[in-house]
C-alpha positions as CSV (number, residue, x, y, z in Angstrom):
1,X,-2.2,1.1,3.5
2,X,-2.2,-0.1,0.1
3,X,-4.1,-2.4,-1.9
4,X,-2.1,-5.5,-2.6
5,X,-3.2,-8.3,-5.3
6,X,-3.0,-12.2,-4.9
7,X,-3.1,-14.0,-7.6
8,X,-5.8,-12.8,-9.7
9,X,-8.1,-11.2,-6.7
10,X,-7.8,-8.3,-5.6
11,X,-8.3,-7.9,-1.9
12,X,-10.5,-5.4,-0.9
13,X,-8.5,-4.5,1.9
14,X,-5.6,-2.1,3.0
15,X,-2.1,-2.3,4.7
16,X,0.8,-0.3,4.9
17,X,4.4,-1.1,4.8
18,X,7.1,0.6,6.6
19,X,10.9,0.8,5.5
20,X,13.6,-1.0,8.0
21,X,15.3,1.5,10.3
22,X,18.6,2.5,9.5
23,X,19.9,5.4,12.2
24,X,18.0,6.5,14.9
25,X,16.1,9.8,13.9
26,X,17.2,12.9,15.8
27,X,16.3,16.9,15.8
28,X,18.8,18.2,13.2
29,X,19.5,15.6,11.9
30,X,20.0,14.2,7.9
31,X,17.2,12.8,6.1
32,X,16.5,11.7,2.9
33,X,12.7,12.7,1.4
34,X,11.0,15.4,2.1
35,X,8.0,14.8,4.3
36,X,9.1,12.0,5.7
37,X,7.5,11.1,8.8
38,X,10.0,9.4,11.6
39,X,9.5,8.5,15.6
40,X,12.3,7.6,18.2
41,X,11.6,7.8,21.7
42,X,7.8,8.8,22.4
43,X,9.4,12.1,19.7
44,X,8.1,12.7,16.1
45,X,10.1,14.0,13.7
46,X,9.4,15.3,10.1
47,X,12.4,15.4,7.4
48,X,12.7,19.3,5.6
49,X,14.4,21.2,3.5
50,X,16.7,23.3,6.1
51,X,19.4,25.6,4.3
52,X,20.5,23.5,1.3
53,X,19.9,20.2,2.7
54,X,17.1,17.9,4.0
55,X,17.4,17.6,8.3
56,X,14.7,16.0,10.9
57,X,13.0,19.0,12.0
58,X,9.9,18.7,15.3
59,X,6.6,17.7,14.2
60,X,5.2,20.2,16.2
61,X,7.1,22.9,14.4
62,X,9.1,24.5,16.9
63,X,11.9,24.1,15.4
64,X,10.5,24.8,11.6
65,X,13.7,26.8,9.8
66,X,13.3,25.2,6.1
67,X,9.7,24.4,6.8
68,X,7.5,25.9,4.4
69,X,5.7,29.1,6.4
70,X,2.1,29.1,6.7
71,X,1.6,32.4,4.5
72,X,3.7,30.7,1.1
73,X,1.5,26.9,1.7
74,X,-1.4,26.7,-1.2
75,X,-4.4,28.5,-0.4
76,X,-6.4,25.1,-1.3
77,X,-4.2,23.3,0.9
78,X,-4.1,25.8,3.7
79,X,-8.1,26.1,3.7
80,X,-8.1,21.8,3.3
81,X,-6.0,21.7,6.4
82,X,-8.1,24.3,8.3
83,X,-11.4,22.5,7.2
84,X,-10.3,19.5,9.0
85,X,-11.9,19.0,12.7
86,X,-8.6,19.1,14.5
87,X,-10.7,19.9,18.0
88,X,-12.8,16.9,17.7
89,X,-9.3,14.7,18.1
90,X,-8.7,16.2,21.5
91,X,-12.6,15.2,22.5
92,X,-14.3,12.1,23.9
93,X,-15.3,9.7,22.1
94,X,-18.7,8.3,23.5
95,X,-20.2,6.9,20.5
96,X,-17.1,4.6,19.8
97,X,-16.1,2.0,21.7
98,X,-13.0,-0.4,21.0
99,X,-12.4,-3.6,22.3
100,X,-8.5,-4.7,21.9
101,X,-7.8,-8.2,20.9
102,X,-4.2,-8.4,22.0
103,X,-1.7,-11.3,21.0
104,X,0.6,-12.0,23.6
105,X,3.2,-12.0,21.3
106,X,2.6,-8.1,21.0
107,X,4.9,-5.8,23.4
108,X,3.1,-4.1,26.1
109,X,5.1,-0.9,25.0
110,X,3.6,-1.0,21.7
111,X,0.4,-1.6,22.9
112,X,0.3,1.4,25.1
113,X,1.6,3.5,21.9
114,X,-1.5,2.2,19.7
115,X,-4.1,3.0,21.9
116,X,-3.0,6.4,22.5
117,X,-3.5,6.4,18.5
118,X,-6.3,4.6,18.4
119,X,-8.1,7.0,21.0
120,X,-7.1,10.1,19.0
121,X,-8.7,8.3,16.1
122,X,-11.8,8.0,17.8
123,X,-11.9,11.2,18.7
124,X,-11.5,12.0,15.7
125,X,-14.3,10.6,14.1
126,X,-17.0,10.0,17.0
127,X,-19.3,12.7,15.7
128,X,-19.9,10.7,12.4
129,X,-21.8,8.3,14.2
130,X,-25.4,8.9,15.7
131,X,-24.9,5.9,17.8
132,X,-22.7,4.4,19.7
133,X,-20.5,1.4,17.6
134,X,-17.9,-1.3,18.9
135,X,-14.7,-1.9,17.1
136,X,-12.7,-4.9,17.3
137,X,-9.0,-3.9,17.2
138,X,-6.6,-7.0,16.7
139,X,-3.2,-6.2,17.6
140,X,-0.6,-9.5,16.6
141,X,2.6,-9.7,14.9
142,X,4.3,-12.1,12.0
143,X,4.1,-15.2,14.7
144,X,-0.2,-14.9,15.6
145,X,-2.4,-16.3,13.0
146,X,-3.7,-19.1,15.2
147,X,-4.2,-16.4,17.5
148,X,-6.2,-14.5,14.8
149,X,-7.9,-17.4,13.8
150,X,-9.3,-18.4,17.0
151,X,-11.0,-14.7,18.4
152,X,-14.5,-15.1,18.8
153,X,-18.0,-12.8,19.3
154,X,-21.1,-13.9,20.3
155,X,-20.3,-17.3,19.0
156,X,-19.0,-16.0,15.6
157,X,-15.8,-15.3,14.5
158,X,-14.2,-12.0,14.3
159,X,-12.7,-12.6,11.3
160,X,-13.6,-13.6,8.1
161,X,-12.2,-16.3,5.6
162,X,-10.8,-13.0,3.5
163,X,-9.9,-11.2,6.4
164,X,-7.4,-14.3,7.1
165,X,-6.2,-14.9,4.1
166,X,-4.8,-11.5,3.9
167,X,-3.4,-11.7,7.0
168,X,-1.5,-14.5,6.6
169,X,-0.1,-12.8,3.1
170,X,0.7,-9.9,5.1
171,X,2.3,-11.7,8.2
172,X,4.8,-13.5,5.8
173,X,5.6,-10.6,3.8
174,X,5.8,-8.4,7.3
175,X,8.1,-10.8,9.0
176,X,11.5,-9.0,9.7
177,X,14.9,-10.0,7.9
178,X,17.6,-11.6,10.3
179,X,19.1,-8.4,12.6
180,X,17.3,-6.3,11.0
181,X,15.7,-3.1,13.8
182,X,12.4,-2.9,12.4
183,X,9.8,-5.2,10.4
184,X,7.1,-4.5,8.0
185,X,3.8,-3.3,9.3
186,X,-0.2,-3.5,7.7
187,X,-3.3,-2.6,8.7
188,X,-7.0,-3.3,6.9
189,X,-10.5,-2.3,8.4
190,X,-13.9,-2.4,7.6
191,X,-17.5,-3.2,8.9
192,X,-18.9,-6.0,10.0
193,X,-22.9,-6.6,9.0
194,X,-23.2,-10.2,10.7
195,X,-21.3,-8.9,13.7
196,X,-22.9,-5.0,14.2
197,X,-19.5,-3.7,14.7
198,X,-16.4,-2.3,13.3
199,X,-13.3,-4.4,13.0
200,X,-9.6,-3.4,12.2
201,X,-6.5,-5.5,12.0
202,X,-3.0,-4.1,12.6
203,X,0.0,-6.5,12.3
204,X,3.2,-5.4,13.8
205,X,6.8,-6.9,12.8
206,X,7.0,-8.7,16.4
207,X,10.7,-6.6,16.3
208,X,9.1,-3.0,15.9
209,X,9.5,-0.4,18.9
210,X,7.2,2.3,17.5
211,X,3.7,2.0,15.5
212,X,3.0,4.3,11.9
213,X,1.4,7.4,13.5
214,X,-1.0,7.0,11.2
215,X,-2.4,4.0,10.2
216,X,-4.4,4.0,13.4
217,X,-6.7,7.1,11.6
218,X,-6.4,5.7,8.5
219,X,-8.1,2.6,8.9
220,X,-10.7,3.9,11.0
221,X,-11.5,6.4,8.2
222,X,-12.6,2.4,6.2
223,X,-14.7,1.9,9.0
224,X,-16.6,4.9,8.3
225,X,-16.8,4.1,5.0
226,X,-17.9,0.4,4.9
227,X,-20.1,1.6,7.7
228,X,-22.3,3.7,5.3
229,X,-22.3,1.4,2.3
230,X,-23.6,-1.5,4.2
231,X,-26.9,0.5,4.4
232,X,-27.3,0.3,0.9
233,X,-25.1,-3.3,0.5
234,X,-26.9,-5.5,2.8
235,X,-24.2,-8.0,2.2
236,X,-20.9,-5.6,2.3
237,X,-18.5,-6.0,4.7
238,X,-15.9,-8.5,5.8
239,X,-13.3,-8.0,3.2
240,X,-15.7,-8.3,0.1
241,X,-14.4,-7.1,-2.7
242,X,-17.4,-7.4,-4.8
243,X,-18.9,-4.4,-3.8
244,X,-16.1,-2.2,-2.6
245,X,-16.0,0.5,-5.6
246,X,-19.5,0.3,-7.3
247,X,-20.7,3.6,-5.9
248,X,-17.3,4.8,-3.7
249,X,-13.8,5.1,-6.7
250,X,-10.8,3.9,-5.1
251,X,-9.2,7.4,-5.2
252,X,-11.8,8.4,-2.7
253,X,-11.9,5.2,-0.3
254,X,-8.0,5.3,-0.7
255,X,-7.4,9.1,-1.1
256,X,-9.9,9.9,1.8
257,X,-8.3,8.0,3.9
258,X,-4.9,9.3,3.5
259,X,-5.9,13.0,3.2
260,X,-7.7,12.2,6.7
261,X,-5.1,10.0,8.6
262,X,-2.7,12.7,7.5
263,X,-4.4,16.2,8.5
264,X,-5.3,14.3,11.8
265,X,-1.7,13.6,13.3
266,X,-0.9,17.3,12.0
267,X,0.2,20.0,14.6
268,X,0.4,23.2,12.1
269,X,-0.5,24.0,8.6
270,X,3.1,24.1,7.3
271,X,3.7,20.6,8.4
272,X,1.0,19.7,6.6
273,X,2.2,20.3,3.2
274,X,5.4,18.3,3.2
275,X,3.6,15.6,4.7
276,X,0.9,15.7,2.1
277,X,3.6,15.7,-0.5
278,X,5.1,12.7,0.7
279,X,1.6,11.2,0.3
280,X,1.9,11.9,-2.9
281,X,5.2,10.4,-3.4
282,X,3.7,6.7,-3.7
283,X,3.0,7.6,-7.5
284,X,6.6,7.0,-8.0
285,X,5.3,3.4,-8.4
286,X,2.9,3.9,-11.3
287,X,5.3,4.9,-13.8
288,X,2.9,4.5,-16.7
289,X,0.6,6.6,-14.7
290,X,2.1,9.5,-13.0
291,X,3.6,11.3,-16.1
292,X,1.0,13.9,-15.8
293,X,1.4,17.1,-17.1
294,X,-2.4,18.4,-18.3
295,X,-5.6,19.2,-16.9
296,X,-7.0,17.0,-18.9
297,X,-4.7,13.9,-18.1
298,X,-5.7,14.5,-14.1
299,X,-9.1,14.1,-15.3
300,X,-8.6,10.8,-17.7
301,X,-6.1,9.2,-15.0
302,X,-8.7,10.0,-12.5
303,X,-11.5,8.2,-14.4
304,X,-8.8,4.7,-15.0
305,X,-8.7,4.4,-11.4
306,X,-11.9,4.4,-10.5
307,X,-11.9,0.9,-10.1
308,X,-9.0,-2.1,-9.1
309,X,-7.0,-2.7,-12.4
310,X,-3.3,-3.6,-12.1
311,X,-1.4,-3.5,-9.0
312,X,0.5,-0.6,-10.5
313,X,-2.8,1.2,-10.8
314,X,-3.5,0.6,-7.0
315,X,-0.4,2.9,-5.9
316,X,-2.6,6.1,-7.8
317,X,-5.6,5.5,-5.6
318,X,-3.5,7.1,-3.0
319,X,-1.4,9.1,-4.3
320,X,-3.5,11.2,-6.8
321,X,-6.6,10.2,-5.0
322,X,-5.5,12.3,-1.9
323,X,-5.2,15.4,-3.8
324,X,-8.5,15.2,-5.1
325,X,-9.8,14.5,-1.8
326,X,-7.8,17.8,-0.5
327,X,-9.8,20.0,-3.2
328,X,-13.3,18.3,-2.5
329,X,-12.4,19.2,1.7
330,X,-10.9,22.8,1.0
331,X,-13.5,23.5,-1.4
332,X,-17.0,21.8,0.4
333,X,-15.9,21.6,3.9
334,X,-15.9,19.3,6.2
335,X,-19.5,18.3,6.9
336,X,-19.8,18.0,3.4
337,X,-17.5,15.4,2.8
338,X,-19.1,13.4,5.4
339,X,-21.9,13.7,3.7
340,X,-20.4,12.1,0.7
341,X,-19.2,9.6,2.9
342,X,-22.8,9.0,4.3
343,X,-24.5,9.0,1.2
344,X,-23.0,6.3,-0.2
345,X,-25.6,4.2,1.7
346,X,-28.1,6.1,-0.3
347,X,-27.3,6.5,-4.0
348,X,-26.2,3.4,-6.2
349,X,-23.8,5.8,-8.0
350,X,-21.2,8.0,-6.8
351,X,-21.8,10.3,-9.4
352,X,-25.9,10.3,-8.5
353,X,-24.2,11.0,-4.9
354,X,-22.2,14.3,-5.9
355,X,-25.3,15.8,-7.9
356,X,-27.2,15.2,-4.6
357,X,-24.5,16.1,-2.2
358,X,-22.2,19.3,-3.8
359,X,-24.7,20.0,-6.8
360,X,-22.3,18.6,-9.7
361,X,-21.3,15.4,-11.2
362,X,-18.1,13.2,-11.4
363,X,-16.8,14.6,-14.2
364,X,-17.4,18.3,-13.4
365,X,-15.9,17.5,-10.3
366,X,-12.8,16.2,-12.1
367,X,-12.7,19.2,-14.3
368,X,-13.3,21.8,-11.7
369,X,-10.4,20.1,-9.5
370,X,-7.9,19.4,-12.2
371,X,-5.7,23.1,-12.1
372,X,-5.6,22.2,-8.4
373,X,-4.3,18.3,-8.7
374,X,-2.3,19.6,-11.5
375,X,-0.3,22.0,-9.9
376,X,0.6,19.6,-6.3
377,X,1.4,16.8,-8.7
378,X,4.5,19.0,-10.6
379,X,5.4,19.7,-6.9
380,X,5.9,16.0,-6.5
381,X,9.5,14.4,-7.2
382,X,9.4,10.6,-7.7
């Protein structure tokens, strides 16, 4: 779920990676960082601080010695978490509909896991829509971009020119070392205008067992995005870069997204925080960046990643960007942030869009939430 650059363009389109296994996670057992989110037979495990040590403790928080209890997490983030819809995840989800475009080089077991993602997803985010949408999932490995390549809708095809050339980036990159347990794993989504529908492409290291909990949400949170903007961007969509960030800064398409994906695979509030701090942890690969230690370098690292710069500069948009994100929920609620969201296929400018929306511009905003940003980014250890 991170922007990647080719040559000199930068794709407008997201993906994730995920580390090679090296022990089977298990309750009690070691970790390493904090946060840490880890699956093993249909189980999900989060790594905390338990005594003096870091130890695999239940998502679920059952077993939540070490975890960090509800009455000591952040009042922002506590009130961020609670703003979240949680209940809509456990609805229908009548205004979305997905079809699954399934290589047959993609495990039936996996499959099964994904869409029980993907439906929780589109729970998740069904009431955004006052229609009913289609969404074309792909679901391939290292070994399927002929398979890609050849999917077809109506006598179009699925996917784009820039869709595929990412995807065949990602499928080299993703294809899994010699014995090695697990692969690497990407996803990118967006809307479709010449189609009418959502489209979302999750590639799978043809070795993997278990699917990142929450890439599913994640990418789906893109479709609501490029969803709105193509109102406004008659010819958005596919991939384009060209029009990605004009009115929607990376840190919010990127931080959104994370903040999102993250709240939406969260049992309890004191899960929550570790988790988000792990989100957070992707600054460590921004060193010129994440040395921030003033109010006032939030706000003047906020406004250099508005836009895609260097690939460094790419890791901020969702580290940082998901903090800011967590203040803007916590502090507007929910249906106002949608309302951001939405509005992006209204106002040319985001800034134009947060006078209209919450009543105060881009840099107010960055001022107002800077104390905020400040004090989960000295939390961080990178």
């Amino acid at each position: 779920m991170r922007k990647y650059a080719v040559g000199l363009v930068l794709l407008a389109l997201t993906f994730s990676c995920l580390e090679s296994a090296v022990a089977a996670p298990q309750l009690g057992g070691s970790c390493r960082q904090q946060g840490a989110i880890a699956h093993y037979l249909e189980k999900t495990f989060v790594c905390a601080k338990v005594g003096k040590g870091l130890k695999y403790i239940a998502s679920d928080g059952t077993v939540n010695s070490g975890v960090v209890p509800v009455a000591k997490v952040d009042a922002t983030v506590l009130k961020a978490y609670n703003a979240f819809d949680h209940a809509a995840c456990k609805t229908a989800h009548p205004n979305i509909t997905a079809n699954y475009l399934v290589s047959p080089n993609y495990s039936p077991e996996m499959v099964d896991k994904q869409k029980a993602l993907f439906e929780q997803a589109m729970s998740c985010y069904n009431n955004y829509f006052s229609r009913s949408i289609s969404v074309n999932i792909l679901l391939a490995t290292e070994k399927d971009y002929d398979f890609m390549v050849s999917q077809t809708m109506a006598g179009k095809p699925v996917f784009d020119a820039i869709q595929l050339r990412w995807a065949k980036f990602m499928m080299e990159r993703d294809t899994p070392k010699s014995n090695s347990q697990r692969g690497g794993a990407s996803g990118s989504a967006g809307w479709s205008p010449s189609l009418g529908s959502g489209w979302m492409i999750i590639i799978d290291a043809s070795v993997n067992k278990t699917p990142d909990s929450h890439m599913a949400s994640h990418e789906f949170v893109h479709i609501l995005q490029s969803f709105s903007k193509s109102a406004l961007f008659v010819n958005y969509g596919d991939g384009s870069a060209d029009a990605d960030y004009v009115n929607m800064p990376t840190w919010f398409w990127e931080g959104t997204a994370e903040l999102f994906s993250t709240a939406s695979i969260t049992a309890t509030a004191n899960y929550f925080s570790p988790a988000m701090d792990q989100v957070r942890t992707q600054g460590k690969e921004s060193p010129s960046l994440n040395k921030i230690t003033s109010p006032a370098e939030v706000a003047s690292t906020l406004a250099k990643i508005e836009a895609p710069s260097t690939q460094e500069a790419n890791m901020m948009f969702y580290a940082l960007g998901s903090v800011i994100c967590e203040y803007i929920l916590a502090t507007y609620g929910y249906d106002k942030y949608w309302q951001i969201m939405k509005n992006a296929g209204t106002y040319p400018s985001f800034d134009e869009n947060l006078k209209h929306t919450i009543g105060l511009g881009k840099n107010e905003l960055y001022a107002n939430a800077a104390p905020f940003v400040l004090s989960q980014w000295k939390q961080t250890k990178f």
